[in-house]
N, C-alpha and C positions, 0 to 999 in steps of 0.2 A: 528452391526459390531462385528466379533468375536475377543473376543481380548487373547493373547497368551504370559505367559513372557516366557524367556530361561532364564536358570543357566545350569549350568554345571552340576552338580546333584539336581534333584528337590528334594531330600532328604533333601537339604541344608536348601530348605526357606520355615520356620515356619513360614508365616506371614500369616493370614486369610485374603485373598480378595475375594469377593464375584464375582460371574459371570467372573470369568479369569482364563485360563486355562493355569497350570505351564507342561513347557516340557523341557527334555534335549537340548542339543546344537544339539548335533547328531543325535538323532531322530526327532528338526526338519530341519537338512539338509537333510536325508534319509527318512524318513517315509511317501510312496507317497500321503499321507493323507492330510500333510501342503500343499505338492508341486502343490496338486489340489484344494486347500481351495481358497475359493471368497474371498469377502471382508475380509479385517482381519488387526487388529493392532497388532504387535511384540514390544514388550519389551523386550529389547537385555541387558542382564543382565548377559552375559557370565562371565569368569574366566579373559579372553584373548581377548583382541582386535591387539594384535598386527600383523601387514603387512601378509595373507597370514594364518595366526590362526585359529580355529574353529569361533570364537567369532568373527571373519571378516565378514567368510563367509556366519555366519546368516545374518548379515544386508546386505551384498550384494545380498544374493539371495533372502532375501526378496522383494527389489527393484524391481529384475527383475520377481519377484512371481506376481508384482502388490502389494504389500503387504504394508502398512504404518509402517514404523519400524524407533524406539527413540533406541541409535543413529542411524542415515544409513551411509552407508561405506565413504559418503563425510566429513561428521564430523569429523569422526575419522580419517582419513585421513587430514582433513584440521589443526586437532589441533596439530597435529604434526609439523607446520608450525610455528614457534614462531613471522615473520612478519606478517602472519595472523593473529595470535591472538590477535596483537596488534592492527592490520586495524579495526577488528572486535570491539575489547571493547573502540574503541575512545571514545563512548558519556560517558562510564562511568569514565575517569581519573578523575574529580571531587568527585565521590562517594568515589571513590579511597581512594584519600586523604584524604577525612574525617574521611572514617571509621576508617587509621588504621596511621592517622598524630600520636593517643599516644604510637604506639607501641616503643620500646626501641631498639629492635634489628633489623636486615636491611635486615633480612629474613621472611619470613611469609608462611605457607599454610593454603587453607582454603577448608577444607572437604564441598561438597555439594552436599545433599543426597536429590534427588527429589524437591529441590527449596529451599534446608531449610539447614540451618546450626545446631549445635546442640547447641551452643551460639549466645542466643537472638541479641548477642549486634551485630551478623555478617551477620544476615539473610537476612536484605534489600539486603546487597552486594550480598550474595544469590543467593536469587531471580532473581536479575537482570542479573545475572551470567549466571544463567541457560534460560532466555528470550534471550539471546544472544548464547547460545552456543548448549542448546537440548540435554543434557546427561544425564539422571537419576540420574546416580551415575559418582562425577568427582570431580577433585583437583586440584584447583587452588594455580598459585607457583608466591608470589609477592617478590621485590625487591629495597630497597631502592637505588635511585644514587642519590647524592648529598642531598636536601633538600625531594626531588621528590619519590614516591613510584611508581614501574612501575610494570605490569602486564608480568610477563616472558615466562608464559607456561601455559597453563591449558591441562590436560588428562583426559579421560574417564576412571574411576575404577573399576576394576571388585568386586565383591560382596565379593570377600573373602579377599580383602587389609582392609574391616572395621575394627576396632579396637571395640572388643569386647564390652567396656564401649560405643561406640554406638550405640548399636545394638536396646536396648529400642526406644531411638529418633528414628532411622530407619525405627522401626514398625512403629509407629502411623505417621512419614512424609509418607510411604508407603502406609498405608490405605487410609492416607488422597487424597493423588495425586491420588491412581489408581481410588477414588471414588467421588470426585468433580466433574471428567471431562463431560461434559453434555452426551460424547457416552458412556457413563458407567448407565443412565437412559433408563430406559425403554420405547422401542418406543412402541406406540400405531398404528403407521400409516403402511405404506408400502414404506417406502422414501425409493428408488433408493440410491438417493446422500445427500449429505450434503453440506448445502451455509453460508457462514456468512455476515451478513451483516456491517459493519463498520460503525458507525453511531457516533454522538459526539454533547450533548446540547447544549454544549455552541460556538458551531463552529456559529459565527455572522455571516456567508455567506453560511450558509446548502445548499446545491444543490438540499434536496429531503424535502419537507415539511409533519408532519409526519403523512398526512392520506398517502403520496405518498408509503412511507414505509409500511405502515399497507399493501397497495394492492402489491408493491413488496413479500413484507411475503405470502400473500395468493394466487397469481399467481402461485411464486414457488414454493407451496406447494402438489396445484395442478396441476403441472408438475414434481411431483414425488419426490422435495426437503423435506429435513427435516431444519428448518431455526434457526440459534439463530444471536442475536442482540449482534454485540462487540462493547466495547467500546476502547479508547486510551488507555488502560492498560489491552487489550486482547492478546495482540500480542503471546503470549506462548500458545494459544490455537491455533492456526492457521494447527499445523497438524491434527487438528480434524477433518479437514474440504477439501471440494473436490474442494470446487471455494467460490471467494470472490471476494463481490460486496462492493466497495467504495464509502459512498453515504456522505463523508465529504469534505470541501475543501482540496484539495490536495496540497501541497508546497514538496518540495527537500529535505530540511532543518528540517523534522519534523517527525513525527509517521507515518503519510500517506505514504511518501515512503518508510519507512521502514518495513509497511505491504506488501504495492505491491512487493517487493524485496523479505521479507523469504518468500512469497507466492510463489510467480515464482520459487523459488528455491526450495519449497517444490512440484513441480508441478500441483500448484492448477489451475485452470482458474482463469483468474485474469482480473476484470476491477474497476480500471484502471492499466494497464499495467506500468512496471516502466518505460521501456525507454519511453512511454507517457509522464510520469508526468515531467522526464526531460525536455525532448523538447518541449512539449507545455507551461511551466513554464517558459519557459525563452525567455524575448521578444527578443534577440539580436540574438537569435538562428531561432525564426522565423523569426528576418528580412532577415537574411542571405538566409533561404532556400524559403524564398518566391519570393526574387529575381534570387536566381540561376533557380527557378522551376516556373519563368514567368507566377510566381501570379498576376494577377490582382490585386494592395494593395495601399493603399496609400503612396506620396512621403515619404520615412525613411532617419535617417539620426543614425547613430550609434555614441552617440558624447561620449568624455575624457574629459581630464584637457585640453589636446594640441590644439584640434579642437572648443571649445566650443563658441567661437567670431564666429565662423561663421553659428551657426542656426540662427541666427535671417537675416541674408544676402541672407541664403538657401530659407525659409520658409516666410519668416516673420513675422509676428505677428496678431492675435494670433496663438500659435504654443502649438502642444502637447505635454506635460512632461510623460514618464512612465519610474518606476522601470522594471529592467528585470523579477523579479519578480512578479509583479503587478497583481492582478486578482480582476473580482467582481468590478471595476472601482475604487480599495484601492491602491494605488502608484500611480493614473493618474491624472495629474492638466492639467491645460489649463493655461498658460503664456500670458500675454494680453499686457505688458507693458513690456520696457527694463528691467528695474528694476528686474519687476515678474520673470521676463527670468532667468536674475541673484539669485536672490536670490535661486529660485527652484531650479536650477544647481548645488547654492553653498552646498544645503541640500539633497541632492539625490548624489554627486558625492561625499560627505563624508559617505557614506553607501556604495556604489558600484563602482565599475572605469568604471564600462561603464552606459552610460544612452540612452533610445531611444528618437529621437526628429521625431514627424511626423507632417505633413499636418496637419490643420485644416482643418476636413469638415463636417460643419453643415448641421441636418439634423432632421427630425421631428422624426425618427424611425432609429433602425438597424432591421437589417435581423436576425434572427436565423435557420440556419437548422443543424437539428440533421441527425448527420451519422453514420450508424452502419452496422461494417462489409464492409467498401466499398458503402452500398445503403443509398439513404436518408430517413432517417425515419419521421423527422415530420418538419414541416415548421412555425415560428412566428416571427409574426413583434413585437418588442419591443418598447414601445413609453418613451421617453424622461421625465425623471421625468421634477414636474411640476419647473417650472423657471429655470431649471438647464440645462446643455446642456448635458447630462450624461441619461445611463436609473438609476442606481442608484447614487444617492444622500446620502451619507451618514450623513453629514453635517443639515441637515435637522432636525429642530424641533420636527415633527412629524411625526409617524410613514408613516401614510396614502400618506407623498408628498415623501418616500425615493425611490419609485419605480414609474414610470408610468404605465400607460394603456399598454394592449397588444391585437395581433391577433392571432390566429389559424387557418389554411387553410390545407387543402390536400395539400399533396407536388405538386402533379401533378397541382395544382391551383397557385401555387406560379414562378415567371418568371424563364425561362429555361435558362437564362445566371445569373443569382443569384444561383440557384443550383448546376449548371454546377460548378461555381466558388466554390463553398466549396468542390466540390469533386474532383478538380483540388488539392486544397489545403491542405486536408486531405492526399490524395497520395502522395505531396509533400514531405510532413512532417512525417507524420509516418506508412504510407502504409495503406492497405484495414481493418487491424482485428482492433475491437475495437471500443468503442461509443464516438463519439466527437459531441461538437456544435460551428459549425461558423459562427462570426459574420462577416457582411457585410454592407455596406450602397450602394445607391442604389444613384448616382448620375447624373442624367440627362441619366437613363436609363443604366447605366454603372454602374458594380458592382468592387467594393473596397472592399476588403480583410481584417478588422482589425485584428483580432486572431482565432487561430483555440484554442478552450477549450476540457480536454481532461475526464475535470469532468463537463458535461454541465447539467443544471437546469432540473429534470424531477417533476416536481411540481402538484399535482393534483390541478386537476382544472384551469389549462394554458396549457402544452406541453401535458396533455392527453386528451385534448377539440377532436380532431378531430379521434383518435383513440382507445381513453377510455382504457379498459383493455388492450386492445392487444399492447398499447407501451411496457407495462410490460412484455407483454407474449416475446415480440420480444429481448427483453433486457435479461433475464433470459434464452430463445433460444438460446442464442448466447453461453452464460456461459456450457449450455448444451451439444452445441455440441462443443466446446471443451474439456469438459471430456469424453464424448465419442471417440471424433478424438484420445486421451491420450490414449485408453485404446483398442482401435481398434473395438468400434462397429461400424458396417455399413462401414464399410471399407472392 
C-alpha cells in the first residue's frame, strides 16, 4: 500500500521516514497523480482542519479517492461535537480520574502526538486517547466539576500549533508510529487486501480452535489476503485493515463490539457485524422477534420483579433460567425445584431487570446449522455432555465430560423442516448478510428454535468434517465480496 503524509509545506518536516512519501496539501488535492493512485494511506497532517479548509478537503477527498486517510473528514467533524466527545470517551472516565485526581488546578490539556504524550506520566491516557479518537496529532481539553475531572473537547492539530520544546518527542513518536505499523513491512506476496483476525487466549468459550485459525490464515491467503492476528488491545490498528474476522466470543459490554463498531465505521467487512452482536446477544430481544416472526421456539416467558410468581404456573417445573446475555450455556440453569426457581430469580434479577424463562425440553442432541449470507452452510447435531442436560457443562471436573459427542452431515442430509427453521430465523433477526449458527432441538419431528448465535463455533475437526477447506473458503468469500461490493468491483 502506498502511503503519503500532507503538510502544508513539505519543507516543514524534517523527520526521516522511510518508504513514505511527503506532499503538500495542494498538490494533493490537484495533482492528477494522487487523484488516480490505488490503494494508498494518507496522513493528513495539514495546517487547518477547519469546516471547508485545505486540510478538510484532503481527508474528504481522500474518502472519496478510496484512499485510507488518519483523520477522515468524520472525525474531524465529529470532534467538534463536545456531546460526542463525551459518548465516545465513556469507558475511559476512570482512567480519567486517575491520571489527573493530583492535578491542582481544574483546567488541563494534554498534547497527543501519534499515541504518545511527551510526559511519561500521561501516555496511558494517551494512548487510549488516540484508540478512541484516530488523530495523529490532537489536544485534549479536561475540566474539573466538583470532585469529578470531565473530558470537554478534544481537536485535531495541525503540525505547526507544536511547541518547539516538542518537537524532539515528535520525531522519534513519528518514526515510531509511521514504522511499527505492519503495512509499513515489506510484503513478499501479492495480497489484493488485508484481513485481521481477532483472536483472544484466554477467551474460555473460543469459537475457533487454533488449528481452525492457522487454515482461516491460509485460505485467506490464498485468496489473495494478506493476514495478521490481533489481539484485545489491537483495536488502533483496525484502519490497517480491509475486513475483519471475529473469531473471539462476542458480548456488547466489551472489546468485541467495539471492534465490530470502529470497523464498520471504518468501512471494513465486518463478521461479526455490530448490529449482530446486539441482537443475537440479547435473549429478551430474540424472544420478542421470534414470536413477532412466527419462529417456530420454544414456550418463553420475559419475566421482572412484578411477574416472577407466575413462571412456575406458566411452565412448571423444571423450567429454564437464561441471562439475556447468556452464551456458550454460561447464564443458563435449569430450576427443578420451587425453591431453585427462587433463589435463580433472586440472583439473575439482581444483575438484570429482565430474565428469560423458557420450556423445559429434554433432548439427547441440539441441532446446529450454520448460515452464511442467507444460505445454509454446514449441519451438526451436538450431543449432550455427559450426565448433564446441557451440550456444554462447565461445572464439570473434567475437561473430556465439558462437552459431548457430535455429528457432521451435509446440509442437504440433515431434515428440511430443521433447516427451513434456522433460516426462517436468521431472516427474522438480522436479515440474509452474515455467518450465524442456530440452535434447534428436534421434538417429535418438530423443530424449536433455542438461539440464533451470531459468533457460531467453526472448529477443525467438527463444523469442517463434511466441507474441510471450503467452509473457510466460503467464510473468507463472503468478507470478499463485500470489499469488493465497497469498492465497486464486478459491479
Amino acid at each position: 500500500m502506498r502511503k503519503i503524509i500532507v503538510v502544508n509545506d513539505p519543507r516543514e518536516w524534517v523527520f526521516d521516514v522511510k518508504d513514505i512519501e511527503v506532499t503538500s496539501s495542494r498538490e494533493y488535492l490537484t495533482d492528477p497523480r494522487f487523484a488516480l493512485a490505488g490503494r494508498t494511506r494518507v496522513f493528513n497532517l495539514a495546517n487547518s482542519y477547519a469546516y471547508q479548509s485545505r486540510g478538510y478537503y484532503v481527508s474528504l477527498l481522500a474518502e472519496a479517492r478510496g484512499h485510507k486517510v488518519i483523520p477522515d473528514a468524520k472525525t474531524i467533524i465529529d470532534l467538534r461535537s463536545p456531546s460526542l466527545v463525551k459518548v465516545l470517551s465513556r469507558d475511559l472516565e476512570g482512567m480519567v480520574q486517575q491520571h489527573l485526581a493530583h492535578k491542582k488546578k481544574d483546567r488541563f490539556e494534554l498534547s497527543i502526538y501519534f499515541g504518545h504524550n511527551v510526559n511519561r506520566r500521561y501516555d496511558r491516557l494517551a494512548r487510549e486517547l488516540y484508540k478512541v479518537f484516530q488523530a495523529p496529532l490532537m489536544r485534549a481539553r479536561f475540566a474539573r466539576s466538583g470532585e469529578q475531572w470531565e473530558l470537554r473537547g478534544v481537536r485535531p492539530i495541525p503540525y505547526n500549533e507544536i511547541p518547539d520544546e516538542h518537537l524532539p518527542y515528535l520525531r522519534r513518536f513519528a518514526v515510531a508510529y509511521f514504522s511499527k505499523k505492519r503495512y509499513d513491512r515489506a510484503r513478499a506476496d501479492r495480497s489484493r487486501y488485508d484481513l485481521a483476525i481477532l483472536v483472544n487466549p484466554q477467551d474460555k468459550a473460543a469459537p475457533s480452535n487454533k488449528r481452525a485459525i492457522v487454515l482461516f490464515r491460509q485460505i485467506a491467503e490464498r485468496m489473495g489476503f494478506a493476514v495478521d492476528i490481533l489481539g484485545p488491545n489491537d483495536i488502533d490498528r483496525l484502519g490497517e485493515f480491509d475486513a475483519l474476522l471475529i473469531r473471539e466470543n462476542t458480548r456488547v459490554n466489551d472489546h468485541t463490539y467495539r471492534f465490530a463498531r470502529k470497523a464498520q465505521s471504518e468501512g471494513l467487512a465486518v463478521i461479526d457485524a455490530p448490529d449482530a452482536i446486539l441482537k443475537c446477544n440479547n435473549k429478551v430481544f430474540l424472544a420478542e422477534v421470534m414470536v413477532a416472526g412466527e419462529v417456530p421456539s420454544p414456550r418463553t416467558m420475559i419475566v421482572h420483579s412484578e411477574n416472577r410468581q407466575e413462571v412456575a404456573e406458566r411452565f412448571g417445573l423444571p423450567v429454564v433460567l437464561k441471562l439475556p446475555d447468556s452464551t456458550f450455556s454460561m447464564g443458563v440453569v435449569k430450576a427443578r425445584t420451587a425453591d431453585e426457581l427462587a433463589n435463580e430469580l433472586d440472583k439473575m434479577l439482581a444483575t438484570s431487570d429482565l430474565v428469560i424463562a423458557q420450556e423445559y425440553m429434554p433432548s439427547d442432541f441440539d441441532w446446529r446449522i450454520g448460515v452464511l449470507d442467507g444460505m445454509p452452510l454446514y449441519a451438526c447435531k451436538y450431543f449432550m455432555a455427559r450426565g448433564h442436560w446441557q451440550i456444554y457443562n462447565w461445572s464439570s471436573s473434567t475437561k473430556r465430560d465439558q462437552t459431548g459427542d457430535f455429528t457432521t452431515m451435509p446440509v442437504n442430509e440433515a431434515p428440511k423442516e430443521i433447516v427451513d427453521a434456522a433460516l426462517k430465523a436468521v431472516l427474522a433477526i438480522v436479515g440474509p448478510k452474515g455467518l450465524f449458527g442456530v440452535d434447534i432441538k428436534d421434538v417429535d419431528g418438530k423443530p424449536y428454535v433455542i438461539e440464533v448465535n451470531e459468533c457460531p463455533n467453526i472448529d477443525h475437526g467438527v463444523e469442517d468434517q463434511v466441507l474441510g477447506t471450503g467452509l473457510y473458503a466460503a467464510i473468507i468469500g463472503s468478507l470478499l465480496r463485500d470489499i469488493e461490493r465497497k469498492i465497486g468491483i464486478g459491479q
